[in-house]
C-alpha positions as CSV (number, residue, x, y, z in Angstrom):
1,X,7.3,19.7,7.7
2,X,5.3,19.7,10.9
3,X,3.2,16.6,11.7
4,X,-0.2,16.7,12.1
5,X,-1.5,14.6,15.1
6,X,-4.9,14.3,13.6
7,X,-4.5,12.1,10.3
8,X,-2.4,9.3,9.0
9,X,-2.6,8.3,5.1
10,X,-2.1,5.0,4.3
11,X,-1.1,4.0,1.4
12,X,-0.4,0.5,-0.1
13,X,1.7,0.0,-2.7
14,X,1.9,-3.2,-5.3
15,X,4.3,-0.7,-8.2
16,X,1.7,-0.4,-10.8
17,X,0.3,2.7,-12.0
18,X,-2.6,2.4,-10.2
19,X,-1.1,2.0,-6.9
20,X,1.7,5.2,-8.4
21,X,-1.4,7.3,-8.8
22,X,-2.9,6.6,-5.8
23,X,0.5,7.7,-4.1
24,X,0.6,10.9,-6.2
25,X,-2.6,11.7,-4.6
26,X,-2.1,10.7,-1.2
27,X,1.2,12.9,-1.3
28,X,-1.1,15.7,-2.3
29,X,-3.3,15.3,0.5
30,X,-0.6,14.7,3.0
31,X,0.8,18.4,1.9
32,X,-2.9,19.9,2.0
33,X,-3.7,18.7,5.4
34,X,-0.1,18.2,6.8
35,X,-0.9,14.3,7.4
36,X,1.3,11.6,8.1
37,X,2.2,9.3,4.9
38,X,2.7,5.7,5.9
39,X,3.6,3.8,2.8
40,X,3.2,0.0,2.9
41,X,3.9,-3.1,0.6
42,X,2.6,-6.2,1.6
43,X,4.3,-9.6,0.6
44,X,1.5,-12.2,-0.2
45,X,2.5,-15.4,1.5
46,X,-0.4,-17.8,0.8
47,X,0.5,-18.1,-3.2
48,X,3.8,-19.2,-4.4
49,X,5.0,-20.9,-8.1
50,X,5.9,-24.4,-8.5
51,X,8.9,-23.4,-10.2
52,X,10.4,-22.2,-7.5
53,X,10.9,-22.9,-3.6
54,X,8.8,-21.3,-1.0
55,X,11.8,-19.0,0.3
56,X,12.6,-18.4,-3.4
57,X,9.4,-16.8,-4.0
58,X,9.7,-15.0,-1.0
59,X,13.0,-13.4,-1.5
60,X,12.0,-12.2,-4.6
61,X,8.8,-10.8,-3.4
62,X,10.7,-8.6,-0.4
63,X,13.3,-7.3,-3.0
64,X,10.7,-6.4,-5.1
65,X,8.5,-4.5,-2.4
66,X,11.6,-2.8,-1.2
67,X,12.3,-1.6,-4.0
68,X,8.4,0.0,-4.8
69,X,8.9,1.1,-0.7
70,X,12.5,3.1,-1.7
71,X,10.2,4.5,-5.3
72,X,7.3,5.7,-3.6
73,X,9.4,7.3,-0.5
74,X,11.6,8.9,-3.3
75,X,8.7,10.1,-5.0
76,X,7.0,11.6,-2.0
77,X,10.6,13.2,-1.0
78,X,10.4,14.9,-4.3
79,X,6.7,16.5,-3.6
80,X,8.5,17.6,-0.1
81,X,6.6,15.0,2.0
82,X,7.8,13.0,4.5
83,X,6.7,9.1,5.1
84,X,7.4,5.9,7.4
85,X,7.2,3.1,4.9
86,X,7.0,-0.7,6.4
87,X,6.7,-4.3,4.6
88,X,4.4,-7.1,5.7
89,X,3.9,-10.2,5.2
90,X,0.5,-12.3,4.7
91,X,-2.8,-12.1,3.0
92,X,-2.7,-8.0,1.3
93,X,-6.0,-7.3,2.5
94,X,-6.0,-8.5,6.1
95,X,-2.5,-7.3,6.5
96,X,-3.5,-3.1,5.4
97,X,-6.9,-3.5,7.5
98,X,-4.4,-4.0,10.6
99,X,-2.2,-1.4,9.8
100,X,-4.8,0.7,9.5
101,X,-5.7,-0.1,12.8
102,X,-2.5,0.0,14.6
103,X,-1.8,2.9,13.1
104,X,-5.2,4.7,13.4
105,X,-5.8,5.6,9.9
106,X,-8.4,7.7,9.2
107,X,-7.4,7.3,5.3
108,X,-6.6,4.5,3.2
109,X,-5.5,5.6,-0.5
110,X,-5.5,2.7,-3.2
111,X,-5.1,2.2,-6.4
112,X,-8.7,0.5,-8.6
113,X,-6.1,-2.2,-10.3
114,X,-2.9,-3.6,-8.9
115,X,-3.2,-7.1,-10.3
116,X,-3.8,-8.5,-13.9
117,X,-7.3,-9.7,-14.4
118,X,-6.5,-13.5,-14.1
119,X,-4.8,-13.2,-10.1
120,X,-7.7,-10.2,-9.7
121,X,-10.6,-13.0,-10.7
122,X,-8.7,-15.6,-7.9
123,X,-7.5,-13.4,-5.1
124,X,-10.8,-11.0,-5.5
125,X,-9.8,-7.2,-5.6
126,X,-7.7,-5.6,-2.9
127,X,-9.6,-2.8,-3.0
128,X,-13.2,-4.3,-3.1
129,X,-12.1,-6.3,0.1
130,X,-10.4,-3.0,1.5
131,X,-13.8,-1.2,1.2
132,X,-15.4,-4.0,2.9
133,X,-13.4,-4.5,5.7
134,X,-11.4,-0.9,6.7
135,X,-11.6,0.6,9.5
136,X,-11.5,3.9,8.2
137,X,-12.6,5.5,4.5
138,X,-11.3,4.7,1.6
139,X,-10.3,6.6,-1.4
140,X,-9.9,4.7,-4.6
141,X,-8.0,6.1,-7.5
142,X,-8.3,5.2,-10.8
């Protein structure tokens, strides 16, 4: 597939539904207008359990996202679309808005709901915050 220089996709990914359809119709896109796909999962370091260690949590945060990063490639693969895929680490919000940057997005695709309403009333929604703060449009999927 030939790469357009003229539009990167982002697309974060947390493995719920939301975040699955929001890939579905980024990979859409990325056929329709030959875009890049960058697929990312960001590990959120500033909340951990008391049950388990810092570097516990952690682990089990970056198996998990790798896993949802080797999903979402697979599913893209399967819809003939090629993607970069990356992991970060920090707050989820700040950590897309600089991808987005680095990259030069001109396209961030998210899911409406990623989170259960309890962590969504604490943390604030990812997407509200992404709309806020991006550096480019948004599109989110519901």
């Amino acid at each position: 597939m030939r790469k357009s220089l003229y539009m990167n996709i982002l697309v974060p990914l947390d493995g719920s539904g939301d975040s699955q359809k929001a890939l579905l119709q980024a990979c859409d896109l990325a056929k329709n207008y030959q875009a890049n796909l960058i697929l990312v999962y960001v590990v959120e370091k500033s909340h951990s359990l008391n049950l388990l260690d810092r570097k516990e949590y952690l682990e089990i945060l970056r198996k998990f996202g790798n896993k949802v990063l080797i999903k979402g490639k697979q599913t893209a693969k399967n819809k003939g679309i090629d993607v970069t895929i990356t992991m970060k680490e920090g707050n989820i919000s700040n950590e897309i808005v600089k991808l987005a940057k680095n990259k030069k997005c001109n396209l961030i695709i998210v899911g409406s709901k990623g989170l259960g309403a309890t962590a969504r009333f604490f943390l604030g929604s990812i997407s509200n915050k992404l709309a806020n703060n991006s550096p480019c449009s948004i599109l989110i999927v519901k």
